[in-house]
C-alpha positions as CSV (number, residue, x, y, z in Angstrom):
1,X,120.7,132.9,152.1
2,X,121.2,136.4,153.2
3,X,123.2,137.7,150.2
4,X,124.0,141.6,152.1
5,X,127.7,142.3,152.9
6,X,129.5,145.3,154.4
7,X,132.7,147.0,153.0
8,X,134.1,150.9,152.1
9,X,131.7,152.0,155.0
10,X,128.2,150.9,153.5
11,X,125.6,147.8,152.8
12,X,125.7,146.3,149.5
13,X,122.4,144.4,149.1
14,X,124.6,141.7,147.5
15,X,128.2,140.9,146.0
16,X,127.4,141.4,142.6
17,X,129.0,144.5,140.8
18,X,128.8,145.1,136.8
19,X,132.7,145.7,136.0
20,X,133.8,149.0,134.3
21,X,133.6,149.3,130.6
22,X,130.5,146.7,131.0
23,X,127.3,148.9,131.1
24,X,128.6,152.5,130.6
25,X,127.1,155.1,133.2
26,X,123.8,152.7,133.8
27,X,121.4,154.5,131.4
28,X,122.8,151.9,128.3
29,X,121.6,149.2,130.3
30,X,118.5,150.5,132.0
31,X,115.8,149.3,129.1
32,X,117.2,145.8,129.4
33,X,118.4,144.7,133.1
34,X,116.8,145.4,136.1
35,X,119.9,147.6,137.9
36,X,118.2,148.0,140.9
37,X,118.9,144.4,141.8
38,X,122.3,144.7,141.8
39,X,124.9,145.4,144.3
40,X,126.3,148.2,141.8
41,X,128.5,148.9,139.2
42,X,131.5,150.6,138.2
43,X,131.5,153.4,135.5
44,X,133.1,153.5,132.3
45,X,136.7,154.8,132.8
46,X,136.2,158.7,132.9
47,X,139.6,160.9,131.7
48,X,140.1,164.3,131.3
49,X,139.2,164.8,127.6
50,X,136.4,162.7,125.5
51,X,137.9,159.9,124.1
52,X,137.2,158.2,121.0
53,X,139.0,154.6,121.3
54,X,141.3,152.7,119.4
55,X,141.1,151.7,115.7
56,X,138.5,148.7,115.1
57,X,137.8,146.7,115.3
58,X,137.8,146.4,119.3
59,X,136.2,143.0,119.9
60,X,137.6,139.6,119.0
61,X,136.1,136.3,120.4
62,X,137.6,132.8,121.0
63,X,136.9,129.5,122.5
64,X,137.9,130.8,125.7
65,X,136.6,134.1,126.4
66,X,137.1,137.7,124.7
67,X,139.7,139.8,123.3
68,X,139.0,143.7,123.3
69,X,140.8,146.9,122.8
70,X,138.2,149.4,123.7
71,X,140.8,152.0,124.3
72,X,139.1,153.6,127.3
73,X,136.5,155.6,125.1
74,X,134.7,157.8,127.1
75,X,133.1,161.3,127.0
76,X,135.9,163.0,129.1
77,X,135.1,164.2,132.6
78,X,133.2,168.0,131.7
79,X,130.5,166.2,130.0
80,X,130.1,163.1,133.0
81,X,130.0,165.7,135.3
82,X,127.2,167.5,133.3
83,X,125.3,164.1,131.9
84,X,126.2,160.7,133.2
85,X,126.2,161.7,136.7
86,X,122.9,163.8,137.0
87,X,121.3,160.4,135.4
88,X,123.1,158.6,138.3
89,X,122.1,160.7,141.2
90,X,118.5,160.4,139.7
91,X,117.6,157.4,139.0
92,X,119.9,154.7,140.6
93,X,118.8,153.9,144.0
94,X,120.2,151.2,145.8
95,X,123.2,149.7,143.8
96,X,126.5,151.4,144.8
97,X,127.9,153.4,142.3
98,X,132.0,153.5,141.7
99,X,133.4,155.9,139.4
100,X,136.2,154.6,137.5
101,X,139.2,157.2,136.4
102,X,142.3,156.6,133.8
103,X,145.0,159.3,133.6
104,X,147.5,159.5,130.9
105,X,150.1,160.6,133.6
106,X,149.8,160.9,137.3
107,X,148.9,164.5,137.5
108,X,145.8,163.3,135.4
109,X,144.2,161.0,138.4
110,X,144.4,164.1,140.5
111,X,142.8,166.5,138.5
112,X,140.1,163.6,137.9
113,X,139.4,163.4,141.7
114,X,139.2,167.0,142.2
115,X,136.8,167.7,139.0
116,X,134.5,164.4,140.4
117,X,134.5,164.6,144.3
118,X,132.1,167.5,144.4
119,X,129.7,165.6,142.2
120,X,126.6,163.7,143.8
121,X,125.3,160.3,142.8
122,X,128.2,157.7,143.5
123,X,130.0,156.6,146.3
124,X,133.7,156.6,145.6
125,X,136.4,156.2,143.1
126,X,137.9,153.1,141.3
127,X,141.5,153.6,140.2
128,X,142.3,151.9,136.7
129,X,146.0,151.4,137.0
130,X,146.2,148.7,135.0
131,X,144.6,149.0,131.6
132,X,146.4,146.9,129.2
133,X,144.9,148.4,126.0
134,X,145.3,151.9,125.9
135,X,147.2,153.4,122.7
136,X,147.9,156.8,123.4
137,X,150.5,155.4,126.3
138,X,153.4,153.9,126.0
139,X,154.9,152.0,128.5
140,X,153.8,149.6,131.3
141,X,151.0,150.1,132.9
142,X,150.8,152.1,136.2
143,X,150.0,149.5,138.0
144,X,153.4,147.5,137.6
145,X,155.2,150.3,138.9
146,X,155.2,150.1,142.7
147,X,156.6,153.6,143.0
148,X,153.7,154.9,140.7
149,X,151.0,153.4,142.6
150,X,151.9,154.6,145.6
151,X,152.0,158.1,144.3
152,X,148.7,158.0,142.8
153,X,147.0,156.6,145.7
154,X,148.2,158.9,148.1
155,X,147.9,162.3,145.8
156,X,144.2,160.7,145.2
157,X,143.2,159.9,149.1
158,X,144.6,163.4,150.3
159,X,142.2,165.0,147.5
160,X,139.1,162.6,148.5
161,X,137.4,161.5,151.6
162,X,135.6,158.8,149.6
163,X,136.0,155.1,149.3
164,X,139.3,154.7,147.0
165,X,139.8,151.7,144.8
166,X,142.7,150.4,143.2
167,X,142.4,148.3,140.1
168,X,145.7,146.0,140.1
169,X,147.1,143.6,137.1
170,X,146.7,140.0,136.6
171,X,150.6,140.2,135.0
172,X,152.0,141.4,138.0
173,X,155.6,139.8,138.9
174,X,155.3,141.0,142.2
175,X,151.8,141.8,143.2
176,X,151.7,141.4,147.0
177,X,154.5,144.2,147.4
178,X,152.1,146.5,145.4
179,X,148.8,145.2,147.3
180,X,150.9,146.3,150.9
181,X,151.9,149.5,148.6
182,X,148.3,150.3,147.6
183,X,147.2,149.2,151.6
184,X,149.8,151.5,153.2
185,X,149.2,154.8,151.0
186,X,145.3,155.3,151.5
187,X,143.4,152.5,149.2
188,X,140.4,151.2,150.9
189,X,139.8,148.5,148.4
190,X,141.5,146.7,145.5
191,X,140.0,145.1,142.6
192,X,141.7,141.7,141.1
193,X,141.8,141.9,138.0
194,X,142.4,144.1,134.7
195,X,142.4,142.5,131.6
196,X,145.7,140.3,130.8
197,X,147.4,141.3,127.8
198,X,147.3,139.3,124.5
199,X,147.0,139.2,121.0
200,X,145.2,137.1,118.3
201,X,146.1,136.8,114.6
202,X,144.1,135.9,111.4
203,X,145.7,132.4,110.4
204,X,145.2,133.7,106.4
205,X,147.3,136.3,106.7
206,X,148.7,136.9,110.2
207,X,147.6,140.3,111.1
208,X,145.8,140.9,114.1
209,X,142.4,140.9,114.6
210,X,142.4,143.7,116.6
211,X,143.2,147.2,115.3
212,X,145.4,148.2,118.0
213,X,147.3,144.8,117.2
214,X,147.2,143.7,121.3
215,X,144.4,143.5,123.3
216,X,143.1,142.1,126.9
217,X,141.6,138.9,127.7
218,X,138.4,138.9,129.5
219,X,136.1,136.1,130.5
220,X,136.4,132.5,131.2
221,X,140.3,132.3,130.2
222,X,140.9,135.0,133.0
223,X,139.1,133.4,136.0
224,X,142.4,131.2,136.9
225,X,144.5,134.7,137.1
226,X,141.8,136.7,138.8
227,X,142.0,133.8,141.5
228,X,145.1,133.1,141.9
229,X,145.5,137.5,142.2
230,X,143.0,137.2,144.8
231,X,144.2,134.6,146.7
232,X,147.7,136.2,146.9
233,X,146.7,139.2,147.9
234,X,144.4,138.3,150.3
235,X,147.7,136.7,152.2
236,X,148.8,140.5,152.1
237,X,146.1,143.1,153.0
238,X,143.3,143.4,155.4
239,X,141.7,145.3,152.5
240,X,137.8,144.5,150.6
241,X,138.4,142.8,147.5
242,X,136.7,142.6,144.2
243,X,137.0,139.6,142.4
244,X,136.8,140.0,138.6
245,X,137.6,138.0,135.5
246,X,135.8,135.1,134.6
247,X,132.6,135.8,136.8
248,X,130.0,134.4,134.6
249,X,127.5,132.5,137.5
250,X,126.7,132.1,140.6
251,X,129.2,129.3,141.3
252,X,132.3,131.0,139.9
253,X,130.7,133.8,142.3
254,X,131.5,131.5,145.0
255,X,135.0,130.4,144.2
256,X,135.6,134.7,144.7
257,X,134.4,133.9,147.6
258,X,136.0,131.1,148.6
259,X,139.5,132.9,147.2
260,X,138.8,136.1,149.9
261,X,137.0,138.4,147.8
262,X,133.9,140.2,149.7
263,X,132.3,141.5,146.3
264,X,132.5,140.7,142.4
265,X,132.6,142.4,139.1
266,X,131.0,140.6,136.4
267,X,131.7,142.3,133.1
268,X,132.6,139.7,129.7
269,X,129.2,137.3,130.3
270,X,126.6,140.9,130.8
271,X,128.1,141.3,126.9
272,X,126.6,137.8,126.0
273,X,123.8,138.0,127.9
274,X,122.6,141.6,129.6
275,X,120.4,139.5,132.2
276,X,123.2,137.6,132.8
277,X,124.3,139.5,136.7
278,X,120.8,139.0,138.0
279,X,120.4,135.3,136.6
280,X,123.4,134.9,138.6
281,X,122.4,136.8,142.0
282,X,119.4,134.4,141.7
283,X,121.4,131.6,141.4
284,X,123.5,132.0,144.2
285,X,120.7,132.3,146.5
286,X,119.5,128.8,145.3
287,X,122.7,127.9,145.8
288,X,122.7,128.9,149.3
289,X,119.6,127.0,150.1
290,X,121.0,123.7,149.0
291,X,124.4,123.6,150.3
292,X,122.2,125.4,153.9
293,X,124.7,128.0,153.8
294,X,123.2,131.0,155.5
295,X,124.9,134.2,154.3
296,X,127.3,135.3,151.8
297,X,129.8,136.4,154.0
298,X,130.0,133.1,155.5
299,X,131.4,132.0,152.3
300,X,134.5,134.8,152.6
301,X,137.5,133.7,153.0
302,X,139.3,135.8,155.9
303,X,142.6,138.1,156.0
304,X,145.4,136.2,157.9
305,X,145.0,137.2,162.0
306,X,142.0,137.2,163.7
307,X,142.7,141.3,164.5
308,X,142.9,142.3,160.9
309,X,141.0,145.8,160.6
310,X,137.6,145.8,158.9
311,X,138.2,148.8,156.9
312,X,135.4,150.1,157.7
313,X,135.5,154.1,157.1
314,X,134.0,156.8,159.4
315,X,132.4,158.7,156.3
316,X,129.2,160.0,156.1
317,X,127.8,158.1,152.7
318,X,127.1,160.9,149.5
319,X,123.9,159.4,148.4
320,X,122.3,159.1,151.6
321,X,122.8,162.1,152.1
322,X,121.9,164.1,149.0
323,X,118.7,162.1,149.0
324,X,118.1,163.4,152.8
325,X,118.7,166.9,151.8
């Protein structure tokens, strides 16, 4: 089963993506998985200043899945610029590498962009408009504002010639009109979905076992949402999606697929078990063998119209061609 698939311009050697937050910059994860034999990962969410978190603790399991409220802790985009992403360009070969940003306002995403795009050692941006756990905002997320989306993704893509991805919510009440908003104003790709907002409480006392109170559900629990997103907006946009939440093997890998996504994050099952992604890229190729499918993309579920665009962008790709001088 040939596992290669084409989006944003380039050749992933195969679907499988670590989601943000998951493995930090690469280096956390380097002693333990074997990153080359993914398809590549997205960054931690990079902001303007280092940030810290929110109050623990940050990590509450149940029968379902995970709760966390990491609260986008990060070392601020001056010290990714001079540490993460040096590491990146050096040692990270054939995954494809997505950076992903989080302003506070609007302005913020810009001046992310412009501080990043310079930078060697990834191939483009992932927009994180949809965070559900981060306390210094107040307020829904960007993502669930139409108008706000499209004014990111268009200040972004006049400020980039890279791949842009949007990341959308799973609590959207009208998420195709913001998948054609996100299509029309530049994105190249879309990601479905964030964490979905919820809280759990200690039955001795009530108080949450989180210490920002709320957090976001990740994992098995999500998988219904993250399909049903992707399925919806596949009925909308022509545009490569990533299909995240819930992505814990091969098989669930498949039902992505099967939903439209081209690619998939995996993020809650690499905290159970770091080996998890390439048990899982392993598995789908067994997969392949016995149902005789021949290729992953086979598997994809198509746009609506047989003329849909491919998306495929006439940019020359950063890593090449750093590495070629």
């Amino acid at each position: 089963m040939r596992l290669e698939t084409e989006a944003l311009g380039v050749r992933f050697q195969n679907p499988f993506f670590l989601a943000a937050g998951t493995c930090g910059f690469g280096l956390e994860l380097a002693e333990v998985l074997d990153i080359e034999a993914l398809g590549g990962f997205v960054t931690k969410s990079v902001t303007l200043e280092p940030r810290v978190g929110n109050a623990p603790p940050r990590v509450a399991e149940f029968k379902g899945g995970m709760l966390n409220s990491i609260g986008l802790a990060n070392p601020g985009l001056e010290r990714t610029k001079r540490e993460k992403l040096p590491w990146i360009r050096d040692n990270i070969c054939r995954p494809r590498v997505l950076v992903s940003i989080a302003g506070h306002t609007v302005v913020e995403f810009f001046t992310l962009v412009e501080g990043l795009d310079s930078e060697d050692g990834f191939l483009g941006f992932e927009i994180n408009l949809s965070c559900p756990n981060d306390a210094e905002r107040t307020g829904e997320p960007f993502a669930l504002n139409p108008s706000a989306v499209a004014e990111i993704i268009s200040g972004c893509r006049i400020r980039t010639e890279r791949p842009i991805v949007a990341k959308l919510a799973p609590n959207d009440p009208d998420l195709s009109r913001t998948v054609q908003v996100a299509t029309e104003e530049g994105a190249n790709a879309l990601t479905l979905v964030n964490t979905l907002p919820r809280a759990l409480l200690d039955i001795s006392n009530g108080v949450p076992e989180l210490g920002a109170g709320g957090g976001g559900i990740s994992g098995p629990a999500l998988r219904p949402s993250g399909l049903r997103a992707v399925r919806e907006a596949r009925g909308a946009t022509h545009l490569p999606l990533f299909g995240a939440g819930g992505v814990m093997t091969a098989t669930t890998a498949v039902e992505y697929a099967r939903a439209g996504a081209s690619l998939v994050q995996m993020g809650t099952a690499s905290f159970a078990w770091p080996r998890a992604i390439t048990e899982a890229i392993a598995g789908l190729v067994q997969w392949g063998q016995e149902q005789r499918i021949s290729a992953w993309d086979d598997l994809v579920s198509r746009p609506p119209g047989a003329n849909a665009p491919a998306n495929r962008l006439d940019l020359f790709d950063p890593i090449e061609s750093s590495r070629e001088g």
